[in-house]
N, C-alpha and C positions, 0 to 999 in steps of 0.2 A: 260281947253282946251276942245273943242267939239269935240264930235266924227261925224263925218258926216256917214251920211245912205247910202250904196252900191243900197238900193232900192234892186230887184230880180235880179239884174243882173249874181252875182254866181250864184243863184240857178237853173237861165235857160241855164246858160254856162254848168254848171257840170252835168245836165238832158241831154242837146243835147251830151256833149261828151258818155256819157252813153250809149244813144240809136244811135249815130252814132259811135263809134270808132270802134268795131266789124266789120260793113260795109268796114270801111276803112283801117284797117290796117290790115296788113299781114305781117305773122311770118314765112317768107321761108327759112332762113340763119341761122346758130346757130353754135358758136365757142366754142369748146370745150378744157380746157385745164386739161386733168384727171391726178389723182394720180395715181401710177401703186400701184396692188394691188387687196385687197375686194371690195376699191369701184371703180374700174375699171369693173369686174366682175360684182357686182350687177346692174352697171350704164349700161352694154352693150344692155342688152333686150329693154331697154329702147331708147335705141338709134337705134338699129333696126327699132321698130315699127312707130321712128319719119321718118328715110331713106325710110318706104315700103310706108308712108302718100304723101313722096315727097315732103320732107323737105332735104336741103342741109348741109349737115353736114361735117366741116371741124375740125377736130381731128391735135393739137398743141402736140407732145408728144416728147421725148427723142429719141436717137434712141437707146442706151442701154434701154431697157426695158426686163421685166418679163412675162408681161400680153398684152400688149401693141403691137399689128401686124398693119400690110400694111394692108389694103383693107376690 
């Protein structure tokens, strides 16, 4: 069975996504679904500094929680 040759075709697709996907894509939305807890806590600073960049952050949580607040 032969293998036939792609030629450079991947290797110019996977160069242009490279130097193009940065350009193009945008990460403004982010779903969070956290453990309550440590890594609630450790996760939170975190999550701030992505809210002060003006990133939208929607937070999935119980509403018995520990660690776990509104707003």
């Amino acid at each position: 069975m032969a293998v036939e040759s792609q030629g450079g075709r991947p290797l110019v697709l996977g160069l242009l996504l490279c130097v193009l996907g940065p350009v193009v894509s945008h990460a403004g939305k982010i779903l969070l679904i956290p453990v309550d807890g440590s890594h609630w806590l450790s996760m939170l600073g975190a999550i701030q500094q992505l809210q002060q960049r003006g990133h939208e952050i929607v937070v999935l949580a119980p509403d018995a929680s520990l660690y776990i607040r509104d707003g």
